[in-house]
C-alpha positions as CSV (number, residue, x, y, z in Angstrom):
1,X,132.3,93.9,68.8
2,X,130.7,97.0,69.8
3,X,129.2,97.8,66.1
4,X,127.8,94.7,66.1
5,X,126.3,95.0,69.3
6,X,124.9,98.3,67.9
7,X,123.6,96.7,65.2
8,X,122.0,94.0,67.2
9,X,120.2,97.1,69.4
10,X,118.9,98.7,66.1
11,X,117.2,95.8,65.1
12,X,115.5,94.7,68.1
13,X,114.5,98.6,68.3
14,X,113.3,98.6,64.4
15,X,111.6,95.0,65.4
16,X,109.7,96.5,68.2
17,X,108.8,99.6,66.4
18,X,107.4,97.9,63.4
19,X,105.4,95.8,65.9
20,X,103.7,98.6,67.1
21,X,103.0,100.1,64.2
22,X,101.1,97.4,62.8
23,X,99.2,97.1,66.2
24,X,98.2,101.0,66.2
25,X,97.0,99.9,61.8
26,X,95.1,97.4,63.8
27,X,93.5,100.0,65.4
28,X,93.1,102.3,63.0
29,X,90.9,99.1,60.9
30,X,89.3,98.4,63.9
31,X,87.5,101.7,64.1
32,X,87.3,102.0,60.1
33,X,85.1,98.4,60.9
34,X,83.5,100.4,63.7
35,X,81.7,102.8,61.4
36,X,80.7,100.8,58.8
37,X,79.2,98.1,61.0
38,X,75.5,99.0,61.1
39,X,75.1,97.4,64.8
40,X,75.4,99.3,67.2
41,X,76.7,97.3,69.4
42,X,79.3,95.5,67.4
43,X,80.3,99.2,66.2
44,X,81.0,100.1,69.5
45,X,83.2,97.2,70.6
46,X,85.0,97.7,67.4
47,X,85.7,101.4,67.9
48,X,86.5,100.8,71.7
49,X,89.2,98.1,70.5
50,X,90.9,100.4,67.8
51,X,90.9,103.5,70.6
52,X,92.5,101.0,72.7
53,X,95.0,99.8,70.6
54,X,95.9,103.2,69.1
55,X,96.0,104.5,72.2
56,X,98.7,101.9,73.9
57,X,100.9,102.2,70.7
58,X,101.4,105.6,69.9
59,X,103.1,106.6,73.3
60,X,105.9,103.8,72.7
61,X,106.5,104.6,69.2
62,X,107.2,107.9,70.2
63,X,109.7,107.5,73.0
64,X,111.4,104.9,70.7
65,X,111.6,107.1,67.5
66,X,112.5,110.5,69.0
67,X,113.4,109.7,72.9
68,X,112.7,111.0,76.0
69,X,112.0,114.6,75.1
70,X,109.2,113.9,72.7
71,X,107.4,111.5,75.8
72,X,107.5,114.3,78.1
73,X,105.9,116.3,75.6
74,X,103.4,113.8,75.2
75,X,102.4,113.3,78.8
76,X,102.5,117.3,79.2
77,X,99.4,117.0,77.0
78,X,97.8,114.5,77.5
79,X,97.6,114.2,81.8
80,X,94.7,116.6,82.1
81,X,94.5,118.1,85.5
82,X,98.2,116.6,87.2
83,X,100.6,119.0,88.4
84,X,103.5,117.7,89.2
85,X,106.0,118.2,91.7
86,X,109.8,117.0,92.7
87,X,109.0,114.2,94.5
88,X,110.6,114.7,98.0
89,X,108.7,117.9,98.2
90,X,105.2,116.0,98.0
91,X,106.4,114.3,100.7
92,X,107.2,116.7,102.6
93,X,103.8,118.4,102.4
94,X,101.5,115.3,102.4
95,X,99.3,114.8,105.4
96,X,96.6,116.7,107.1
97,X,95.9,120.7,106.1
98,X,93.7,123.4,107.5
99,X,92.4,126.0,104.6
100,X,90.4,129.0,106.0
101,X,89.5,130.8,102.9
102,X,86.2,133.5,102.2
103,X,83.1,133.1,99.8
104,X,79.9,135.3,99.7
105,X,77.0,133.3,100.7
106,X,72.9,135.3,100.1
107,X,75.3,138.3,99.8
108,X,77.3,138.0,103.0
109,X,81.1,137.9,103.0
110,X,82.1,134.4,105.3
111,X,85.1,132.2,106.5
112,X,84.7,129.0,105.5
113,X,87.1,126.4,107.1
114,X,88.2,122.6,105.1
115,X,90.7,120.2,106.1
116,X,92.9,118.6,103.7
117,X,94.6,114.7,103.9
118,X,97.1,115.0,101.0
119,X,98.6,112.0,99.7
120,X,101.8,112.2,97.8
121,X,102.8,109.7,94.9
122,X,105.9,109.7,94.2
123,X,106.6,108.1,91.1
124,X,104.5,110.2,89.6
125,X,105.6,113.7,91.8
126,X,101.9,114.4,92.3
127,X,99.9,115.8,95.6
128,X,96.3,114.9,95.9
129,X,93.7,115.8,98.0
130,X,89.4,115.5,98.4
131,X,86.8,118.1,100.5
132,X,83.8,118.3,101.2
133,X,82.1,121.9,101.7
134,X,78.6,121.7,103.3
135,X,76.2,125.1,103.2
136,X,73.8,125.9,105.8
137,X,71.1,124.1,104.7
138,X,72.7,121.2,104.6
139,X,73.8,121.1,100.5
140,X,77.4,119.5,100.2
141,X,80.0,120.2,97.4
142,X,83.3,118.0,96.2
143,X,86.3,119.2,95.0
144,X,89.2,117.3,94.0
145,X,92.5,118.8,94.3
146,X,96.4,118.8,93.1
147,X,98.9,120.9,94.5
148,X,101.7,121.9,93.1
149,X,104.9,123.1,94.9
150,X,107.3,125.9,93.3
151,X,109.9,127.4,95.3
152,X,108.3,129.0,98.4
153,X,104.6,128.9,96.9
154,X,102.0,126.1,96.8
155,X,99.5,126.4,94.3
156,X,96.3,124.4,94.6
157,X,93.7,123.7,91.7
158,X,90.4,122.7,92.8
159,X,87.5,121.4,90.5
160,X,84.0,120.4,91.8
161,X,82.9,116.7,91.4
162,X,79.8,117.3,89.4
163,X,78.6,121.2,87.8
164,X,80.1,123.9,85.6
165,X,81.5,125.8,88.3
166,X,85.4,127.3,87.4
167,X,88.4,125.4,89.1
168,X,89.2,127.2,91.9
169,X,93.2,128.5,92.1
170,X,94.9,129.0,95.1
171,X,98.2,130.4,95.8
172,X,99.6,129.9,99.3
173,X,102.8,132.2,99.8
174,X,105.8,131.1,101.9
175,X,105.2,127.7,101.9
176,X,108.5,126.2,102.2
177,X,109.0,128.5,105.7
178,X,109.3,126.1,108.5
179,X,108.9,129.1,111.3
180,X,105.8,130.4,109.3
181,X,102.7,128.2,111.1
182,X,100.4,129.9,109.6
183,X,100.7,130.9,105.5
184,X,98.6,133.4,103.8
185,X,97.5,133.1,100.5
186,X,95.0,134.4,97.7
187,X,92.6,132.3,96.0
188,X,90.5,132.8,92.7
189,X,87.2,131.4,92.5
190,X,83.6,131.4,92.3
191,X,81.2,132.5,95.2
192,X,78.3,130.8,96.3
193,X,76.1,133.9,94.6
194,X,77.9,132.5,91.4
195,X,80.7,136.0,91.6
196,X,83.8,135.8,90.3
197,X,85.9,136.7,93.3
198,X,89.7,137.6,94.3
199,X,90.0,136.8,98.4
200,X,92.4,135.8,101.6
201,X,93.1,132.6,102.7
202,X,95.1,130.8,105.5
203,X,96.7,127.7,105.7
204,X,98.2,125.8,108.8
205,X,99.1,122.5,109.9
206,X,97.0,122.9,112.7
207,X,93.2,124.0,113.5
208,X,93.9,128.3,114.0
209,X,93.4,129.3,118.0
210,X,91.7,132.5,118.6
211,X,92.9,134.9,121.8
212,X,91.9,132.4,123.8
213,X,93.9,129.5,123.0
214,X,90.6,127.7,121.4
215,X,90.3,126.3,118.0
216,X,88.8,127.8,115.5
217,X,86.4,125.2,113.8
218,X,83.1,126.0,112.5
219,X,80.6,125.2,115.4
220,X,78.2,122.6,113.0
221,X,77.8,120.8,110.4
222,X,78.8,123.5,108.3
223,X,81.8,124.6,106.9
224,X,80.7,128.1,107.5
225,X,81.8,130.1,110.2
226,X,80.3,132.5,112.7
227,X,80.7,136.6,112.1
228,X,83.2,137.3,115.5
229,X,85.1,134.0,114.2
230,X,85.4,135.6,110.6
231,X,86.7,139.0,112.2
232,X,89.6,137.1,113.9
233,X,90.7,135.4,110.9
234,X,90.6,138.5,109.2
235,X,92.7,140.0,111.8
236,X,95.1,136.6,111.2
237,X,95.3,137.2,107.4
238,X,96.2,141.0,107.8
239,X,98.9,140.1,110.5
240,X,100.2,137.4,108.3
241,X,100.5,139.5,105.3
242,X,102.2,142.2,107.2
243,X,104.9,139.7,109.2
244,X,105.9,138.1,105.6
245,X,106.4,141.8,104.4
246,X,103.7,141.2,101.6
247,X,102.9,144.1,99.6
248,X,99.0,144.8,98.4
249,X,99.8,145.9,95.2
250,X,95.8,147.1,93.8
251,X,94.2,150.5,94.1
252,X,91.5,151.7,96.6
253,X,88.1,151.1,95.0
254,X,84.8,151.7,96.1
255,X,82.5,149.1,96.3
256,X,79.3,148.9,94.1
């Protein structure tokens, strides 16, 4: 009973493969008819259909002729900018964010502030986020953003809505420490003079207080904040690093 049962399986799997063979050679003719149609507009429809076709095949005939392994590969290269994450991590982290982070603005070294809603997916173990950075003179930016969550770190990846500018790449250390409020962190990226730069960053669940108990929130429209507000975070992110016993591992350098 069981061999035939196996049997049975292999067939229905041979069945389905072949069926999706001959759809992905439907493809394949239907963008061959593509490019020899003169009309444009019949070529495109033609080489849309085939992409299509190909495209919704090849991913099944993969995970039914070498398994799961060879899917995973698959997605690996083909999901573009998704990091994933376990899924009950996402969760944990998903909700609103508070980045305080430095950029160099007409030359000038500045805190710039951006608040984060995450939202976690958990079928897919992803962490997504949108922000909106707005200059002085009233210029705004998007950047769309996946985190990712290893161990005690959270790395985000940042890349502008429209531009050539570089992703930006943040890595937020101690993340995972419930008694830590406020994480420091290091993020790579390009200034607004268009400089490749290395610089702190801060991260909290909740807008930073200065001294004082107020928030520190940028006091406009931008996301730029004032000089004395910039020399308390400073003072935050060298505090921070020294209370999670980071060490600065670079050599003294003069500036240029």
């Amino acid at each position: 009973m069981q061999d035939a049962n196996f049997k049975q399986e292999n067939h229905k799997k041979f069945f389905r493969v072949s069926l999706y063979w001959m759809l992905a050679a439907l493809g394949a003719a239907c963008i061959v008819i593509g490019v020899i149609l003169k009309s444009e507009g019949w070529a495109a429809l033609f080489t849309a259909l085939g992409g299509g076709l190909i495209g919704a095949s090849i991913p099944i005939i993969v995970s039914f002729s070498f398994g799961d392994e060879a899917t995973d590969l698959l997605d690996l290269l083909t999901r573009g900018n998704n990091i994933t994450s376990d899924a009950e991590s996402t969760k944990e982290w998903q909700g609103e964010w508070h980045l305080y982070h430095t950029s160099l603005e007409d030359s000038k070294r500045r805190w710039l502030y951006q608040k984060y809603n995450l939202i976690a997916n958990e079928s897919t173990g992803t962490l997504r986020g949108k922000i909106s950075i707005t200059r002085d003179d009233g210029t705004k930016t998007e950047y769309y953003t996946d985190v990712g969550i290893r161990s005690d770190r959270l790395i985000f990846i940042e890349r502008p809505g429209r531009g050539t500018e570089p992703h930006v790449v943040t890595v937020i250390i101690g993340g995972a420490s419930e008694h830590q409020k406020i994480r420091c962190g290091i993020s790579c990226h390009q200034t607004w003079d268009s400089v490749q730069a290395i610089s702190p960053c801060l991260l909290s669940d909740r807008p930073i207080k200065n001294h004082q108990g107020e928030q520190i929130l940028p006091q406009d429209t931008s996301s730029f904040f004032s000089q004395d507000d910039g020399k308390l975070l400073d003072e935050k992110w060298i505090n921070g690093i020294h209370n999670q016993n980071i060490a600065i591992l670079v050599p003294p350098f003069p500036a240029k």
